[in-house]
N, C-alpha and C positions, 0 to 999 in steps of 0.2 A: 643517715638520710633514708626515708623511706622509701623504697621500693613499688613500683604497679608492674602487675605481672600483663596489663592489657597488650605493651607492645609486644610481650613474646606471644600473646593469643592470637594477635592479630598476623603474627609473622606466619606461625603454627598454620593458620586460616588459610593466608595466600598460599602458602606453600602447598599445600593441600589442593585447593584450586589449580593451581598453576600445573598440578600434578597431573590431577582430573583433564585439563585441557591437554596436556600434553601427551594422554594416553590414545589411543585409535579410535575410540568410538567418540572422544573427547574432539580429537582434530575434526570430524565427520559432522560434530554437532556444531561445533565453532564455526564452521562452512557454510551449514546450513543457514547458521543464524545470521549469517555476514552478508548473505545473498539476501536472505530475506530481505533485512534490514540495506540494502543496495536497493532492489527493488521498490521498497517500500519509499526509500527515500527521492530516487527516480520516478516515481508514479506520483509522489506529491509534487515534485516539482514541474511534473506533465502538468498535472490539472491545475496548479498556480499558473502558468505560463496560458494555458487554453482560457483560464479567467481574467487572465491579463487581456488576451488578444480580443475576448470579445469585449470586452468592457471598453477600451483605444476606438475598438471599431463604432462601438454605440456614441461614445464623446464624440470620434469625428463625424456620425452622422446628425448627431445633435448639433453642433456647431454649423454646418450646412446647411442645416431645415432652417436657423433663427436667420442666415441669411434670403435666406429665400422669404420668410417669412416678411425682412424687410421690407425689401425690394417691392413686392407684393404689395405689402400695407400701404408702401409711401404713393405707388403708384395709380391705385386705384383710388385712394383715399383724395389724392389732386383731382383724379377726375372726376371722381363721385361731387366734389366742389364746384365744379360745372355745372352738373346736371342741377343739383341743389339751387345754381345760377338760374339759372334756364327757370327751372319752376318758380322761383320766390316770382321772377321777374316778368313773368305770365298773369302772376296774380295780381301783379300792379297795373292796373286800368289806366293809368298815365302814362307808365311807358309801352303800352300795347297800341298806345293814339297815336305813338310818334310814327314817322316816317320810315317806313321800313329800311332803308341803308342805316340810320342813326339806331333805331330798335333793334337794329342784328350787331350791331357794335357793343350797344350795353350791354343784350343778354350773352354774347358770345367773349368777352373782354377778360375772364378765366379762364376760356376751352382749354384744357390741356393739349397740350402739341407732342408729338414724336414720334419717333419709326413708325409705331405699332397701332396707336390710338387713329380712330377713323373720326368722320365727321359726328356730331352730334343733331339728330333730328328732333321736332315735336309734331306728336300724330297728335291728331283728333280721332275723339270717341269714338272714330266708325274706322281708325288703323291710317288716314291716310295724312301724305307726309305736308305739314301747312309750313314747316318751316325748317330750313335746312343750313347747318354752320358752312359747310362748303361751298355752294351754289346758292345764286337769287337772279331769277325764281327757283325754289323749291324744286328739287328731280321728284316724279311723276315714282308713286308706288304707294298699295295697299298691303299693309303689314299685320293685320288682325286674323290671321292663323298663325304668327309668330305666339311660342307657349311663355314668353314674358309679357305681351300685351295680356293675353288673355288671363294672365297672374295677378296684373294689375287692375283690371277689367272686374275680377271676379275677387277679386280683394282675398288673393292665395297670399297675399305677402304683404307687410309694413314694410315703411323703405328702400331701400336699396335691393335690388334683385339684379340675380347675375344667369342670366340662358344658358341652356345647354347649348354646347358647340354647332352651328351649323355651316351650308353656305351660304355665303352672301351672294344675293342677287346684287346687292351694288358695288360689290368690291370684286368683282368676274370671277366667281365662286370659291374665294379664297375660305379655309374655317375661319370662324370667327363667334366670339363671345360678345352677347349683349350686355352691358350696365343701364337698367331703366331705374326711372322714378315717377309713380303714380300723381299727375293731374287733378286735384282736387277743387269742384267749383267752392263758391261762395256758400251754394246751399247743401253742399257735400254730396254731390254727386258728382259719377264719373266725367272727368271732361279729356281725355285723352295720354299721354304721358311722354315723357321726354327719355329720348334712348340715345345711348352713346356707342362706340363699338369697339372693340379689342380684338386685334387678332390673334391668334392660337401662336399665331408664331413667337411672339413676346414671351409666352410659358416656357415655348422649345428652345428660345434662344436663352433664357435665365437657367432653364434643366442641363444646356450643354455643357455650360460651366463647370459643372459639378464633376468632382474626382469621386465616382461609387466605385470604382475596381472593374476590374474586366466582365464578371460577371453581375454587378451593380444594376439597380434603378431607382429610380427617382420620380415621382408623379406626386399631380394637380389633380384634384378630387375634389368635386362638388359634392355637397352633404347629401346630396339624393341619388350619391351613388353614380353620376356621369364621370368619366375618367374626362377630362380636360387637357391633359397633355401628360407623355411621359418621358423619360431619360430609361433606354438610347431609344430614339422618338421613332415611330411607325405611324402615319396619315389612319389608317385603317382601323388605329383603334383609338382614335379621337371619336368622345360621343359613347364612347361603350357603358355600357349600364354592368355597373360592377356593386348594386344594392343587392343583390343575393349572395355576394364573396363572404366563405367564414369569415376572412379577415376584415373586410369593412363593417361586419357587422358588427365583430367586438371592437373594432376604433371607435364603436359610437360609446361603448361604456366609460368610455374618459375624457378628456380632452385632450391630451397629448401621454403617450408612453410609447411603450414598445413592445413588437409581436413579433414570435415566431413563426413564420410557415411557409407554404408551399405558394408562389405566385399562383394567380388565376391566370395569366397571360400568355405565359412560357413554361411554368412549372419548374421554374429553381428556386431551391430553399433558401429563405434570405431573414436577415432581420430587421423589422420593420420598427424605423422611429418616427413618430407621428405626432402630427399635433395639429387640431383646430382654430384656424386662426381668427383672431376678436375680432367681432364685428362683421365676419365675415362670412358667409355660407359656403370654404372652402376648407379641404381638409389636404395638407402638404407631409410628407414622406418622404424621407431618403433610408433606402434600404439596400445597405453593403449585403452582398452572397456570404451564406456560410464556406464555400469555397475556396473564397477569396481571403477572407475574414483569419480562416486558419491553413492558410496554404504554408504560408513560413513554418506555423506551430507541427502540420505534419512532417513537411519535411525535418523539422528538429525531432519529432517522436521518433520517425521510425528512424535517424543515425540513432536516438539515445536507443531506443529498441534492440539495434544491432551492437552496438558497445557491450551492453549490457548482458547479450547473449555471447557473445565472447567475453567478456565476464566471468559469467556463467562459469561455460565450458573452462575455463582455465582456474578459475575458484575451483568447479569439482575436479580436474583431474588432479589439480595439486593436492587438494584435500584427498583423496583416496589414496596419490600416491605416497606422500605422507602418513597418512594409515597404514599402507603396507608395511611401509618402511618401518614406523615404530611395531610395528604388530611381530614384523623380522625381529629389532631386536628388541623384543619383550620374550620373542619364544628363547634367541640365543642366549638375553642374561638368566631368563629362568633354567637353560639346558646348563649355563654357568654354573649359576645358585645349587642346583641338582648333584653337580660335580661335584662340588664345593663342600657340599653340607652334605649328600647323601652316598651310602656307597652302593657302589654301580651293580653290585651282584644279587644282595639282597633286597635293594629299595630302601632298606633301613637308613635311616639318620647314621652318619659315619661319627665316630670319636671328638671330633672339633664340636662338632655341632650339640653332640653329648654333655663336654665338658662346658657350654655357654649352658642349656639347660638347666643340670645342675649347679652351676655359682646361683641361676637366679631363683632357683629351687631352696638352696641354702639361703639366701636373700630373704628371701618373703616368710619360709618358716623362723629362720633367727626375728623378725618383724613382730610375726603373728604368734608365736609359742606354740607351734602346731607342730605334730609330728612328720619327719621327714621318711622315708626309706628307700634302699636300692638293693637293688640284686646284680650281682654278679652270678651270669649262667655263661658254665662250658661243656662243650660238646665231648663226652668221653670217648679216649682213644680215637682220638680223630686222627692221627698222624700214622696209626695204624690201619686205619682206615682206608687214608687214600694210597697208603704203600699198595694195602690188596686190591681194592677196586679201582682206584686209578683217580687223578685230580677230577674228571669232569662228574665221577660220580659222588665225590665230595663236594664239589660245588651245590650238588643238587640238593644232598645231603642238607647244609647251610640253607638255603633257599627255603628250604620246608620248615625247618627248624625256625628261623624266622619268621613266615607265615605264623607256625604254632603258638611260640609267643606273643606275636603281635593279637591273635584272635582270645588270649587269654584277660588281656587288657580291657576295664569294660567304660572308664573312666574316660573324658575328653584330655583330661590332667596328665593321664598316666605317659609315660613315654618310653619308648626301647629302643635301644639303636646298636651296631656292631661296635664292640671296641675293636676289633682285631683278631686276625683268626678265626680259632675259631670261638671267641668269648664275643656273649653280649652282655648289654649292662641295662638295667631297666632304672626307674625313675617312677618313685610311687610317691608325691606330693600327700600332704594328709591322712598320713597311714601309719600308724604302732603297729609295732614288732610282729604281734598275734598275725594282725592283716597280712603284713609284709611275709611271713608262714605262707599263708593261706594262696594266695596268688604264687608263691615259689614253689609251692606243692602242686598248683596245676599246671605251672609248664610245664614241671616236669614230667609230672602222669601224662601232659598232651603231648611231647615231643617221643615218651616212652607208647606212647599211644598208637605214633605212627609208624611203627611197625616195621621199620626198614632194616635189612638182615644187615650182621654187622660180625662176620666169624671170628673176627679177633676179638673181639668182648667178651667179656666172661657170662655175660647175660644175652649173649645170641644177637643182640640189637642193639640199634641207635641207643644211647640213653645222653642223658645230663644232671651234671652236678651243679648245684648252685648254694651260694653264701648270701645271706642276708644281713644289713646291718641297717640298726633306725636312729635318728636322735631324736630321741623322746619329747624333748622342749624345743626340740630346732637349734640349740645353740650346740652347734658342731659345726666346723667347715667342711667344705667340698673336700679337700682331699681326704681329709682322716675319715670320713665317712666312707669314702670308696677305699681308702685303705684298711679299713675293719671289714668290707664288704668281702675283700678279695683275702683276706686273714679267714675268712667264714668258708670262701669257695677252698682254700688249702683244704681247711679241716675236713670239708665231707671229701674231698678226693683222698686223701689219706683215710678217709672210714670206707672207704669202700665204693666209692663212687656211686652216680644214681641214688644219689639223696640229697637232703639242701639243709644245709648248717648255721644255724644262727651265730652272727658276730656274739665274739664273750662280753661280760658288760665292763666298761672301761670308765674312767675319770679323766678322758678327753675331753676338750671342751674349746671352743673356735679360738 
């Protein structure tokens, strides 16, 4: 069965990853990215929740306004039915002959009735009252400086016109809203008009209803800008001319939506949902506070705020100390590794670490048909050495010699490491015999180089001998190759030392 090598790439991948993260700068970035992505995920659920809250807020003041809207319509529309009585029933010359108790029955026989609706008058053209639904005869009063007579009078308006709030002189100065309807004779000219009356109170007591929130309002607005009543209701600003407000002015670009802004009244920022009502030359608003609107939402920000900052703080302190912590033991397995593999005096790669080297040195030349080589280099008369000078200036001895070798290497390949004592063993990957010379001839001249007196030597100094062996095709094993190496370092120690002996040629073979 065939084989896919994908699961072990993929294992190879994680592992690798997994590694990445688990290394200190790996923890520190995982932290980062966890906050982020906390925050990130907390700050959209802020602004989903603040889109929730106003959008609740705008349905429930939409659902408000169509009430109010109602109520409005059905009520004025009843009496505006009246008044429409009143006129039709003026223009009929039969019923104007009859007997005035019988003629105040017919034209009056719709009046709308209740709390708020006053009597219904009809003035003649010069404002005074000929005929009154409440009283007969007629109450005594001139009404042509009222600005809906003069509306009607000067033909400012078709149908139905609704006053700005004033007092009534006959209701003992209660405010009050006029509903007229223009008088029109037979040869169309003005003949007087029929008015009805509303008190302000009716708006105040429909606005009290209303649930806007503590810092909430709600108002009745005439299209020219007279404020009519508002929620939470003030006398004082019934009547107010509010046609130069930013916000009434853009209400007029639509007929019902919604504004953001700053009351003219009071000055709290609210959201205004509006709408124009048919038929009608009034403009109605319910407007929840931003305040109010997200009072819940802040309080939920600023706990997620503080969660999150403890959060925070307890994300980074574990990530750092986590960091430390691996960063500890990454130094301890590397001071491990170091034991392990390198020896402590020289720095050099010690003998284990040597002997993996070359197996995989043997390896890749037996592979590739490349030449392999090693040296065996020992320090002559070393044992004579530290009898006179004494162990620590042997050591030093060692240390230098190392350096030496090591600075003769120019290869990334090449490798040297102590086998022991005082022999080291070098490792020259892709290198015939000649090379393998060449390089053994100058440690030696560099370790003879350094000059270190050496009285027991027959040459005054430091020196070293070393053996060379190569396999030419690579197919030699690790041992017998260092065993021909060390066959080579015999031979120059027995010629004389301070010289480097090539292994003899053999029919070894791995």
């Amino acid at each position: 069965m065939k084989s896919f090598p994908l699961p072990a790439t993929l294992r190879r991948h994680t592992a690798s990853i997994v590694a990445r993260v688990l290394s200190p700068r790996g923890v520190l970035v995982a932290g980062i990215v966890l906050l982020m992505f906390s925050w990130g995920l907390s700050t959209s659920l802020l602004i989903e929740a603040r889109r929730d809250a106003y959008d609740h807020a705008v349905e429930n003041a939409r659902n408000l306004m169509l009430l109010i809207e109602r109520d409005i319509a059905r009520n004025i529309e009843l009496y505006d039915l009246s008044l429409q009585n009143v006129v039709d029933g003026i223009a009929d010359p039969e019923l104007m002959t009859l007997p005035p108790r019988q003629r105040h029955r017919l034209l009056f026989d719709r009046a709308a009735t209740g709390e708020y609706l006053g009597s219904i008058f009809v003035m003649d053209l010069h404002g005074n009252i000929v005929i009154d639904s409440g009283a007969s005869p007629p109450r005594n009063g001139n009404f042509a400086d009222r600005d809906y007579f003069a509306a009607h009078r000067d033909r400012l308006v078709q149908g139905l016109y609704l006053s700005r709030p004033y007092a009534s002189r006959l209701r003992g100065g209660a405010l009050t809203i006029a509903l007229s309807r223009r008088i029109t004779l037979s040869d169309g000219t003005f003949g007087g008009i029929v008015v009805g009356t509303l008190s302000v109170d009716y708006f105040r007591a429909l606005l009290d209803g209303l649930a806007v929130g503590k810092h909430g309002s709600a108002a009745i607005v005439e299209d020219n800008g007279t404020l009519v009543s508002r929620l939470p209701y003030d006398a004082r600003v019934v009547g107010l001319d509010l046609h130069d407000s930013p916000l009434f002015i853009e209400s007029l670009h639509s007929r019902a939506g919604e504004l953001t802004g700053t009351g003219t009244i009071d000055g709290i920022r609210r959201v205004y949902v509006y709408k124009h009502l048919a038929g009608l030359p009034l403009i109605v608003d319910v407007a929840p506070a931003e305040i109010d609107i997200y009072a819940s939402w802040h309080h939920r920000a600023v706990w997620t705020v503080v969660l999150m900052c403890l959060f925070t703080g307890f994300i980074a302190w574990g990530s750092l100390a986590l960091s430390r912590e691996l960063k500890r033991r990454q130094i301890a397995e590397s001071k491990l590794y170091r034991l392990a593999h390198t020896d402590s005096l020289t720095g050099l790669d010690n003998r284990g670490t040597f002997d993996t080297v070359l197996t995989k040195e043997t390896q890749r030349a037996a592979r590739s048909g490349r030449p392999l080589s090693v040296l065996f280099v020992d320090v002559d008369h070393f044992k004579a050495f530290n009898d006179y000078y004494g162990h620590l200036a042997g050591d030093e001895v060692l240390r230098r010699v190392a350096q030496s070798a090591s600075r003769c290497l120019r290869r990334d390949g090449d490798h040297v490491a102590r086998y022991g004592g005082e022999e080291f063993v070098v490792t020259l990957p892709d290198t015939d015999a000649q090379g393998a010379a060449t390089v053994a001839e100058g440690i030696r001249r560099a370790i003879a180089g350094l000059d270190i007196d050496h009285v027991q030597s027959p040459y005054g100094r430091v020196t070293a001998s070393i053996g060379t062996a190569t396999a030419a095709d690579g197919r030699m094993n690790a041992a017998t190759l260092l065993r021909r190496a060390d066959e080579a370092l015999y031979r120059a120690k027995s010629g004389g030392r301070n010289r480097v002996s090539d292994a003899q040629p053999t029919q070894d073979a791995a």
